[in-house]
C-alpha angles and dihedrals in degrees: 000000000000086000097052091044095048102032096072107029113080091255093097114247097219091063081044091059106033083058094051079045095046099038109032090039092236113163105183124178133269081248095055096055089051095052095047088041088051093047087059088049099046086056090055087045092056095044097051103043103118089044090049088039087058105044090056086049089055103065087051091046110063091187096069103072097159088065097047087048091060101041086051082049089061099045097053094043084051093058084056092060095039087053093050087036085055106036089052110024090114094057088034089060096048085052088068088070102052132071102189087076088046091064104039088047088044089062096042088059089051086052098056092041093056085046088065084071095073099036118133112225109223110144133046094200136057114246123213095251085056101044086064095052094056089050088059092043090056091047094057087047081071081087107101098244091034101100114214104210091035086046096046095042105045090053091051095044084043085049089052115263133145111273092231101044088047090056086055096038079052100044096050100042078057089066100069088034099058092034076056104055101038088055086059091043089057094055091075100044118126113164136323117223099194114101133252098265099042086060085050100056100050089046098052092044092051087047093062100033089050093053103050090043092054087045089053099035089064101047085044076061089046095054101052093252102104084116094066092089096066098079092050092052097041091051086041098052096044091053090060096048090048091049 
């Protein structure tokens, strides 16, 4: 539940889940993180489909050169990530361990969400040099605290893109980065000792959590109050910092 609700929502679910790690002593498996980590993907899948139908067309259809832009836009934003992922896993993984970063990247977030609330919409597509942007914005989202929709989003509504087409630039650059990582997550997978049903059950309640809080998420951009995350992250961020 805790990674449907936060996955989507611009309050990073990886300081979410470090503090349900850190403070209710959970220690779950490396399985259980992907599959909660698949059934959200599965949710953006489903909601995307036509978007993510279209964009493989497009590189058999000549003809529709708006799709293929924006799959090659993807793809080029995706190497960005790839490249900061790569250069600082090492210190993005130590980062998982200590609060203290939690709480100053939690309030960062806060800060470019309440930003958004300022941004000047001028184009209605996304541009190459921002697209790269975008993808180093994402890689550094890798930073538990640093929330990766609320991250992504904010800079491409704060470079001037359309809220909405930011949300969807943002969603679907999500899809090869989280492929991606739970690729790398699997690699050092041994052996898992919860049951069946346990894994189940967190699947199928991230699936539907994930889902309605997409769904919600999008009409929250829609609606100009993207912004209203930022309280909750900055509080958030200083109380961790305080305890």
């Amino acid at each position: 539940i805790v990674q449907g609700l936060t996955e989507w929502i611009p309050v990073s679910s990886s300081a979410h889940l470090v503090i349900f790690q850190e403070y209710f002593n959970i220690k779950a498996s490396i399985l259980f993180d992907v599959l909660v980590q698949v059934a959200s993907l599965f949710a953006l899948l489903f909601i995307f489909r036509q978007d993510i139908k279209n964009i493989i067309k497009s590189f058999f259809n000549k003809e529709d050169k708006s799709y293929r832009k924006l799959g090659l836009l993807i793809i080029f934003a995706t190497i960005f990530t790839v490249i900061i992922a790569l250069l600082f896993r090492k210190q993005f993984e130590s980062f998982f361990s200590n609060l203290t970063v939690v709480g100053i990247a939690l309030i960062i977030t806060g800060i470019l969400l309440f930003l958004t609330k300022f941004a000047k919409e001028k184009y209605q597509e996304v541009s190459f040099k921002q697209a790269s942007l975008i993808g180093i914005t994402q890689g550094i989202a890798i930073i538990p605290g640093i929330s990766r929709s609320g991250s992504t989003i904010s800079i491409a509504m704060l470079l001037g893109i359309n809220r909405e087409q930011a949300a969807r630039f943002s969603f679907l650059l999500f899809i090869p980065a989280i492929i991606g990582a739970l690729i790398l997550q699997l690699t050092s997978f041994n052996s898992s000792k919860e049951s069946i049903s346990f894994l189940a059950i967190g699947f199928i309640s991230s699936l539907i959590v994930s889902f309605l809080t997409l769904k919600w998420l999008l009409k929250i951009i829609k609606t100009r109050k993207f912004h209203y995350f930022s309280p909750y992250c900055i509080i958030l961020g200083v109380i961790i910092l305080i305890l």
